[in-house]
TIMARPA-138649 format. One record per residue (C-alpha): residue number from 1; z, x, y. Coordinates in steps of 0.2 Angstrom, whole numbers. Each point is the difference from the previous one (the first is absolute). Layout:
KOLZA;NUM;Z;X;Y;
...
***
This chain:
KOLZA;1;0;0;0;
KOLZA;2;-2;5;17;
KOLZA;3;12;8;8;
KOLZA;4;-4;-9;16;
KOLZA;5;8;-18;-2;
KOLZA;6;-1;-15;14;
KOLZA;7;9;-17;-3;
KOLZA;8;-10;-14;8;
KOLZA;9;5;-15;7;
KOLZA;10;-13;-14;6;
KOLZA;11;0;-19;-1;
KOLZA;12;-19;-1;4;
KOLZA;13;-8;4;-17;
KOLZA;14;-19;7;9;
KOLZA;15;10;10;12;
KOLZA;16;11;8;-16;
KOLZA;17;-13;3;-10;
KOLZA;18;-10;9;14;
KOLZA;19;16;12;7;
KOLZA;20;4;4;-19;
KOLZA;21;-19;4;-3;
KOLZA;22;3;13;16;
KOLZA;23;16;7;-5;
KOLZA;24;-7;3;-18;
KOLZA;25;-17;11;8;
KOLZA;26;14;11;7;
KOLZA;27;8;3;-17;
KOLZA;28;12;-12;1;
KOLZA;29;7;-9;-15;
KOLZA;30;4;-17;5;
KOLZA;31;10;-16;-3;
KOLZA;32;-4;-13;9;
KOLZA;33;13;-14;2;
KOLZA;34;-4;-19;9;
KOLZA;35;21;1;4;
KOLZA;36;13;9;5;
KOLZA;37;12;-9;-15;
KOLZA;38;-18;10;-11;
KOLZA;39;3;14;8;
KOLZA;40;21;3;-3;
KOLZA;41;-4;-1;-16;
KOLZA;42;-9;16;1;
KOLZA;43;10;10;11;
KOLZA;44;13;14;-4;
KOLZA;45;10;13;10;
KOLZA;46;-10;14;-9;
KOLZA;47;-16;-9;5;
KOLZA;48;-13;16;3;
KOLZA;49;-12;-12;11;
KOLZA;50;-4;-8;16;
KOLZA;51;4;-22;3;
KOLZA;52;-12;-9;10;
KOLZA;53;4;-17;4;
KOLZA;54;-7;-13;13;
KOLZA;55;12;-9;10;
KOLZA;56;-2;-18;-3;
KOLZA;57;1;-5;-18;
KOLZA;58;4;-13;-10;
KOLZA;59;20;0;-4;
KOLZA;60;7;16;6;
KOLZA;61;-9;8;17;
KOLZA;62;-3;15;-1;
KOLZA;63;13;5;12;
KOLZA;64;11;-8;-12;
KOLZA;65;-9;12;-14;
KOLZA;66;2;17;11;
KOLZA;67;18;-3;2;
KOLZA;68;4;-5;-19;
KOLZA;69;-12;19;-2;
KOLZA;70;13;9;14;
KOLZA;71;13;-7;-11;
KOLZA;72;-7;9;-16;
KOLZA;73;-6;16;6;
KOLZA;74;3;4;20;
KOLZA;75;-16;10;-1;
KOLZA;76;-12;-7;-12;
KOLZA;77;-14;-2;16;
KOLZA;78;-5;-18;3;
KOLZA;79;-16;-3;11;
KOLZA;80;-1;-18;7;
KOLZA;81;-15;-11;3;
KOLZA;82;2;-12;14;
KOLZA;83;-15;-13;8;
KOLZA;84;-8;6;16;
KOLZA;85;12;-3;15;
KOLZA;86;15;4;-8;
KOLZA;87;8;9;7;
KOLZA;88;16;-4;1;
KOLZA;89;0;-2;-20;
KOLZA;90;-5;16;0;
KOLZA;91;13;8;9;
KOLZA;92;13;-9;-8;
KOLZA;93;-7;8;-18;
KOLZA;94;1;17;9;
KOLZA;95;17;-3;5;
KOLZA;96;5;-6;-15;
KOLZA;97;-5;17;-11;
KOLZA;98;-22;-2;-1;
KOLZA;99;-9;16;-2;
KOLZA;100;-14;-6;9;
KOLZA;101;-8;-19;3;
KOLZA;102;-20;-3;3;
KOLZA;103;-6;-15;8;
KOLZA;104;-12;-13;-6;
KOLZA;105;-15;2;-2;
KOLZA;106;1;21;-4;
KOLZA;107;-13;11;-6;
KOLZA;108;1;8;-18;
KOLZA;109;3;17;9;
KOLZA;110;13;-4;10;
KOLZA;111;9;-9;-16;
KOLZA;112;-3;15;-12;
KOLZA;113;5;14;16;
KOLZA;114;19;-10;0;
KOLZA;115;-1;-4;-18;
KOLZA;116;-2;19;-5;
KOLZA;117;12;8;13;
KOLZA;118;13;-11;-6;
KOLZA;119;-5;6;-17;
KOLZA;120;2;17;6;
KOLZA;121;18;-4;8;
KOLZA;122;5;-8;-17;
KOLZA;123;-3;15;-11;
KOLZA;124;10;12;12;
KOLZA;125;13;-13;1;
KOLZA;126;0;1;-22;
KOLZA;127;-1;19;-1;
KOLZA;128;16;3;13;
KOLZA;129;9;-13;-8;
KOLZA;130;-4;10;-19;
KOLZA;131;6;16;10;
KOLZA;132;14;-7;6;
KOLZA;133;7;-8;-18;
KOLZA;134;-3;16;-8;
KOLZA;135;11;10;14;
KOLZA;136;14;-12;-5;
KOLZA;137;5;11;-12;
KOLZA;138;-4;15;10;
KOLZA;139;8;-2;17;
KOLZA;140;-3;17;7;
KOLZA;141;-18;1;-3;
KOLZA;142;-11;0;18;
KOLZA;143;-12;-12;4;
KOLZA;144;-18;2;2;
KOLZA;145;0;-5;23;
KOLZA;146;-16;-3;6;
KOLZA;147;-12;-14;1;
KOLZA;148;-18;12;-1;
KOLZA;149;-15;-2;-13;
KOLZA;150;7;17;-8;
KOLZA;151;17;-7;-2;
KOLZA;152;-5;-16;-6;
KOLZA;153;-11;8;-12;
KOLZA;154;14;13;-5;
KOLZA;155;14;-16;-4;
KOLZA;156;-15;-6;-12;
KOLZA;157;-3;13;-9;
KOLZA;158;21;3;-2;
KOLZA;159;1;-15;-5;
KOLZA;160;-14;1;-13;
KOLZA;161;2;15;-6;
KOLZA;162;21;0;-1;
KOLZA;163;1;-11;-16;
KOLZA;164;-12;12;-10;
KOLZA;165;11;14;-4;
KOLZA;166;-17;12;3;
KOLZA;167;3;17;9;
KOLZA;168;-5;1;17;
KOLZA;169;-4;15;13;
KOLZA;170;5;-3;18;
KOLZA;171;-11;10;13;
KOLZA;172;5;1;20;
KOLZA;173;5;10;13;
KOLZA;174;19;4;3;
KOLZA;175;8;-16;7;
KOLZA;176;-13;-12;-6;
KOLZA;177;14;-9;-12;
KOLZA;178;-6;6;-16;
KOLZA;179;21;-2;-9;
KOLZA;180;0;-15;10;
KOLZA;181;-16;-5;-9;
KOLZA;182;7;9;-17;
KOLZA;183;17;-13;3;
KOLZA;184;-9;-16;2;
KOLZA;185;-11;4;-15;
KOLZA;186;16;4;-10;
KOLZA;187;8;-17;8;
KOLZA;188;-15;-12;-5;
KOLZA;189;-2;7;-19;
KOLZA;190;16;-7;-6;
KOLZA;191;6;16;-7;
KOLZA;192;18;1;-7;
KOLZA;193;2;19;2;
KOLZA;194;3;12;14;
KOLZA;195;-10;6;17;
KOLZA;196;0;17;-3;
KOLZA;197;-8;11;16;
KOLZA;198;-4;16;-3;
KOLZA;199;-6;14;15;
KOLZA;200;-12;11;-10;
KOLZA;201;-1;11;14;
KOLZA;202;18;2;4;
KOLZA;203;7;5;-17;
KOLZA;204;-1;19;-5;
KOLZA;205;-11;5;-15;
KOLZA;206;14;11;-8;
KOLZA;207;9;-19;-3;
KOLZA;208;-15;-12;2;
KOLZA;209;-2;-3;-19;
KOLZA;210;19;-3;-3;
KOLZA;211;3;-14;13;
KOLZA;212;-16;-8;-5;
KOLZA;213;-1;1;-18;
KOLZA;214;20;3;-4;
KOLZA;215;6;13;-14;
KOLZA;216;12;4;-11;
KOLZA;217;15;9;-2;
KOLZA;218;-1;18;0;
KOLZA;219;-20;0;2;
KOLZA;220;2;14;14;
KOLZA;221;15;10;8;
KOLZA;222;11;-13;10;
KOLZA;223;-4;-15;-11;
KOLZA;224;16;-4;-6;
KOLZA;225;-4;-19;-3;
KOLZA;226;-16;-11;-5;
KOLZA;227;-7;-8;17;
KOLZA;228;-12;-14;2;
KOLZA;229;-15;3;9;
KOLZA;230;-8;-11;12;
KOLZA;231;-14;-9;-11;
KOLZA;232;14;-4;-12;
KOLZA;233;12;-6;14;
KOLZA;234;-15;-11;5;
KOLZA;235;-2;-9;-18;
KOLZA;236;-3;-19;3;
KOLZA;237;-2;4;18;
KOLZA;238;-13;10;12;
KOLZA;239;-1;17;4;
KOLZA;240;-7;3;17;
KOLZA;241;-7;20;2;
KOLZA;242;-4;6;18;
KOLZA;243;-11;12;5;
KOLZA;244;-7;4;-19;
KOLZA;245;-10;11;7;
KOLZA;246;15;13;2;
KOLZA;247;4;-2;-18;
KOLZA;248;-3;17;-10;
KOLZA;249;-15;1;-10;
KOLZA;250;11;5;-18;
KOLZA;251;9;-15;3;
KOLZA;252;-15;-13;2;
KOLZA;253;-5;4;-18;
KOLZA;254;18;-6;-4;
KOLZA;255;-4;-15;10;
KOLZA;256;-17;-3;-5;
KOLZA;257;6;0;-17;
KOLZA;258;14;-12;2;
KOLZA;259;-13;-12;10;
KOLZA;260;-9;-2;-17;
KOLZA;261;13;-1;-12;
KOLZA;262;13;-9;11;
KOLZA;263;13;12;-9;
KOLZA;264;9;17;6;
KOLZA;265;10;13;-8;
KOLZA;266;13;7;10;
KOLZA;267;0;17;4;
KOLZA;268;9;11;-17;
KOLZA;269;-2;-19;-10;
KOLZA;270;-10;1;-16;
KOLZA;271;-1;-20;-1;
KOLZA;272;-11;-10;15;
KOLZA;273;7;-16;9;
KOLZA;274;-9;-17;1;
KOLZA;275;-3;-4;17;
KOLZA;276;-2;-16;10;
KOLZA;277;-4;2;17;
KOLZA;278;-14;0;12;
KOLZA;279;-6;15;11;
KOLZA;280;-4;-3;17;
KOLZA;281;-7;17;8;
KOLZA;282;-1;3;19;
KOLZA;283;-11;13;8;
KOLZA;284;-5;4;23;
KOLZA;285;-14;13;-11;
KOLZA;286;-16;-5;-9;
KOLZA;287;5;4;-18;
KOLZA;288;-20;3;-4;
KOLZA;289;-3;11;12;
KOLZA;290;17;11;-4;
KOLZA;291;-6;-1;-19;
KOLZA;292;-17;6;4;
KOLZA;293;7;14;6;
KOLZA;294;12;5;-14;
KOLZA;295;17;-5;8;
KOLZA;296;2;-16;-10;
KOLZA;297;-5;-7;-18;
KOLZA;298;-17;-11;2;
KOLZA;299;6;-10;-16;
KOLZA;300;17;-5;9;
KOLZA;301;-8;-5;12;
KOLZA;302;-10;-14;-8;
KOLZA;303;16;-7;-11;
KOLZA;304;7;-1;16;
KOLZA;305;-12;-11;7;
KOLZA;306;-3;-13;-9;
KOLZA;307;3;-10;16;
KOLZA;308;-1;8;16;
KOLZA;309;9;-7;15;
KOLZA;310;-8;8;17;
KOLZA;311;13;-3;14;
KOLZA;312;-8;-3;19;
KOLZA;313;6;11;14;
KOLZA;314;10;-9;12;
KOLZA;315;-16;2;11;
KOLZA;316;-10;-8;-11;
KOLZA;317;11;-17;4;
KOLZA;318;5;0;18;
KOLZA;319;1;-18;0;
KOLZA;320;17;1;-11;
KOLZA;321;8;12;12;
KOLZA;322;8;-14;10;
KOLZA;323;7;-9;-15;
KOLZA;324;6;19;-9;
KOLZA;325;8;6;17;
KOLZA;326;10;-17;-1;
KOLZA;327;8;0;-15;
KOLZA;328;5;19;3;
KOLZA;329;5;-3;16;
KOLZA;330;10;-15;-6;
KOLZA;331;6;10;-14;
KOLZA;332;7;15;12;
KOLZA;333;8;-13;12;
KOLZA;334;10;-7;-14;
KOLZA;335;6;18;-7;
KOLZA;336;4;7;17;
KOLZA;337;7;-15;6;
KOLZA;338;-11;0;16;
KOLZA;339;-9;-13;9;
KOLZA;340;-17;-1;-2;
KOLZA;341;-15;8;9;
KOLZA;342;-12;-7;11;
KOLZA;343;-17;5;4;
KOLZA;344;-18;-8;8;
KOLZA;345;-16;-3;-8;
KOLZA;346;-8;14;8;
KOLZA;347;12;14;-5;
KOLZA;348;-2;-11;-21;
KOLZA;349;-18;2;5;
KOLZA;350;3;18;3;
KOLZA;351;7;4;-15;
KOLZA;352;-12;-12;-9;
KOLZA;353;-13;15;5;
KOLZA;354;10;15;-5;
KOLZA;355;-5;11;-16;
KOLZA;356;19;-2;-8;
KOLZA;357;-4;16;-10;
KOLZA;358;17;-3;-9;
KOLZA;359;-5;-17;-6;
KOLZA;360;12;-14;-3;
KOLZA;361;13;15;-1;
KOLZA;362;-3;3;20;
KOLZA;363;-1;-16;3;
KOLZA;364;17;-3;-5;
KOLZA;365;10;16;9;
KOLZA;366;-9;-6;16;
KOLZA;367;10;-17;-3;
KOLZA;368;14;9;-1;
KOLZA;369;-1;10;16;
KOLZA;370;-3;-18;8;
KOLZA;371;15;-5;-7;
KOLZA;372;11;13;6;
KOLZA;373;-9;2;18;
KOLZA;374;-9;17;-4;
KOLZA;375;-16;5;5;
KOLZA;376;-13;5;-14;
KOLZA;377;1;18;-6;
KOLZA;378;-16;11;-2;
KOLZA;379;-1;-6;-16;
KOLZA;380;-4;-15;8;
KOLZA;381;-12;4;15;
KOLZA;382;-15;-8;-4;
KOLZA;383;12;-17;2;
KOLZA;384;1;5;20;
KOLZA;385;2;-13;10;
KOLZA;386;15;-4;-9;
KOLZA;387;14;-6;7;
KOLZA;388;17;-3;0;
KOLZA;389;8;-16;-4;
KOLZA;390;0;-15;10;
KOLZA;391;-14;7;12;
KOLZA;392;-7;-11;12;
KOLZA;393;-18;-8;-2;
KOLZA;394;-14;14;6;
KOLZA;395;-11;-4;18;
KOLZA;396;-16;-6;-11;
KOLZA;397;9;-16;-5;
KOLZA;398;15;-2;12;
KOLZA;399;-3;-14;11;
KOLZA;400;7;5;20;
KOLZA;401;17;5;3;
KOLZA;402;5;-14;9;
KOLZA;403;-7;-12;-14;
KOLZA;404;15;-11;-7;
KOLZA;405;5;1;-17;
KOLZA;406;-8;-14;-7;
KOLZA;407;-14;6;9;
KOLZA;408;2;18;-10;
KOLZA;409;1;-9;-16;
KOLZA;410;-13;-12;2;
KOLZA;411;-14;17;4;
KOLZA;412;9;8;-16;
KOLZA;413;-4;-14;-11;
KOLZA;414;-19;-2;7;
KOLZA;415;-3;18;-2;
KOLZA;416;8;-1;-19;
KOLZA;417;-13;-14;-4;
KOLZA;418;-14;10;8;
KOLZA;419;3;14;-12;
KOLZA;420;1;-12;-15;
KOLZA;421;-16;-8;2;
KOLZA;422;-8;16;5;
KOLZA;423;8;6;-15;
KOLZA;424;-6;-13;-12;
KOLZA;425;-17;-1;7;
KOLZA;426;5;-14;10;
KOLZA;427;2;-10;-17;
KOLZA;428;15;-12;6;
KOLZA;429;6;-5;-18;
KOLZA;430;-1;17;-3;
KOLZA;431;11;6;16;
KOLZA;432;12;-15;-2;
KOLZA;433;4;9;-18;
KOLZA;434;2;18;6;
KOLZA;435;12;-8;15;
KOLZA;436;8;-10;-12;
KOLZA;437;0;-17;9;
KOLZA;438;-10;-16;-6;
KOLZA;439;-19;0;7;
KOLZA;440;4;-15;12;
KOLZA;441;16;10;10;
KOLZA;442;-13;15;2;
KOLZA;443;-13;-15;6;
KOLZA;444;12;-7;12;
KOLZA;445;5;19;6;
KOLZA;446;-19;5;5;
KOLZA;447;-2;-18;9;
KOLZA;448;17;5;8;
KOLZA;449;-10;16;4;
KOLZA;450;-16;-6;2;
KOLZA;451;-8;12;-14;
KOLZA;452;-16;-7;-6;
KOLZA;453;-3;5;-21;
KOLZA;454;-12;12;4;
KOLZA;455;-12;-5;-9;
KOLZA;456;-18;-7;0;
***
């Protein structure tokens, strides 16, 4: 079956038949209802699909029906069908929780744009919540922040790749987030057993294979007692290896091997250990190109990658800095017990358009001088202009000095719904969803404002 899915609910049986014929050319697997009491029936909280209901039906309404929807699943998305000239129906349906509502008559495009945006929201909606269940028994793992194509795509492929128990090789530059990743992979696969991390490059060789294989007692001068490596620490659970390119090449033979055989022998053992746990690999080099010149086992390299997870450079999604630098920000206020920081869209702009060479990792010191009142360091420089906290707004969008603060506020706003729309290519649905407020508030604000869409 499709994993699109659209429940529809229409009285008139031409005008039902035509809509579902619509939603199906766009992939849609349909039910098609003639009531709302039809359409309960069919509904869950784990629904993975979109409702579309007119407004006036026979026995429940359809506001009736998207409030007995609310009830079920807050954010299973709703889009309502209401006559031409109603419009105060359809504010009331936004009001009351609608995604979106289309008048009568609409045009298949405009249907299928609304239905397959809802869609969209819908499956992010289904994959947080899967994250979030499986971090219930993992409290300490981070989240994947951010709200980009990349990140989006990351959370899918953690969430299909988590339950399989197949070895995986992280790639990305310092402070991309590859434990985090490593965490959230060992969250979602349901795994009994340990997170073990494991610096390859900041353990010394001389002791490399004892903390990572174990031995026994008395296999070499100072070993008094039998110790349990790392792998064997990890059984049931995940082992996360860092920079695996520091790893010494004797010791990548031992690791091949156990790879294979998903066995190991301790170091001075003459019998080998059954082994249960998954290897998740990390490197900031290309492996290929280290093996092509000799500093690294070509045939490791392929058992590591079964699955290659390729982390994007902060850079690379500069639309998630806001959303990043708030939840660090937030985070830092709450752990230094200080208020929090302020800053204008100009100076978020400003560091929208830096290079963050230290990735997310930057990223998050930089909150922390906010948070404590310090200037950036040189480590920082490419943030410049960056402020202090609770600066005040830059000339280019301060309105005059004697402006009241209403006044202030009000040129604030309007300048905050400028950068939306230009942001979302003057797409309205879609700059109501990155500002987080219905689609009719962001309508009434650019009448406020007098913003036309933009468009042609």
């Amino acid at each position: 079956m499709s994993t699109q899915q659209a429940i529809l609910v229409e009285d008139e049986a031409a005008l039902r038949l035509a809509t579902a014929q619509t939603l199906e050319l766009e992939g849609f697997a349909v039910r098609a209802c003639a009531s709302a009491e039809e359409a309960l029936d069919l509904l869950r909280a784990d629904y993975p699909g979109v409702v579309v209901t007119d407004v006036r039906l026979p026995g429940l309404s359809g506001l009736e029906l998207l409030a007995q929807v609310k009830a079920l699943d807050a954010e299973l998305p709703v889009i309502v069908v209401t006559g031409h000239g109603d419009v105060a129906m359809a504010v009331d349906a936004m009001r009351s929780g609608a995604y979106d509502f289309i008048e009568k008559p609409f045009s298949s495009e405009r249907l299928a744009d609304a239905v397959r945006r809802a869609q969209e929201r819908r499956r992010l909606v289904l994959e947080n919540r899967e994250l979030r269940a499986a971090r219930v028994l993992h409290p300490d793992t981070p989240d994947l922040v951010g709200q980009s194509p990349a990140i989006e795509h990351l959370k899918t492929v953690v969430r299909n790749v988590a339950p399989t128990g197949v070895d995986i090789l992280v790639n990305g530059q310092t402070g991309t987030g590859k434990e985090v990743v490593a965490r959230l992979i060992h969250a979602a696969s349901g795994r009994k057993g340990n997170f073990v991390a494991i610096n390859c490059g900041a353990l010394p060789e001389s002791v490399f294979e004892s903390e990572i294989f174990g031995h026994e007692a008395g296999a070499f001068t100072g070993a008094q007692k039998r110790r349990i490596g790392k792998l064997e620490y990890a059984n049931g659970g995940t082992v996360f290896l860092d920079e695996i390119e520091s790893m010494p090449l004797n010791l990548q033979v031992k690791l091949l091997r156990v790879l294979q055989e998903r066995r190991l022998e301790r170091l001075g053992a003459n019998e080998a250990v059954q082994l249960d746990c998954r290897v998740i690999a990390a490197s900031k080099a290309d492996l290929l190109q280290l093996a092509s010149e000799g500093r690294f086992r070509e045939d490791l390299v392929y058992r590591l990658n079964v699955v290659t997870i390729d982390l994007p450079r902060l850079r690379e999604r500069r639309e998630d800095i806001p959303l990043l630098l708030a939840h660090f920000v937030k985070d830092a206020a709450l752990r230094y017990q200080r208020p929090l920081p302020a800053w204008t869209a100009q100076q978020m702009a400003s560091w929208q358009a830096a290079d963050w060479p230290g990735n997310v990792r930057e990223l998050r010191n930089f909150a922390e001088r906010l948070v404590l009142g310090l200037g950036p360091t040189l480590a920082a420089a490419s943030v410049a202009p960056a402020v202090a906290p609770a600066v005040a707004p830059s000339a280019a969008s301060s309105p005059d000095a004697g402006a009241s603060l209403p006044q202030q506020v009000d040129a604030f706003e309007r300048d905050l719904v400028l950068r939306a729309l230009a942001a979302a290519d003057h797409n309205v649905a879609l700059a109501a969803d990155n500002l987080s407020i219905p689609r009719k508030t962001l309508y009434d604000k650019m009448k406020k404002y007098q913003i036309g869409t933009g468009r042609r």
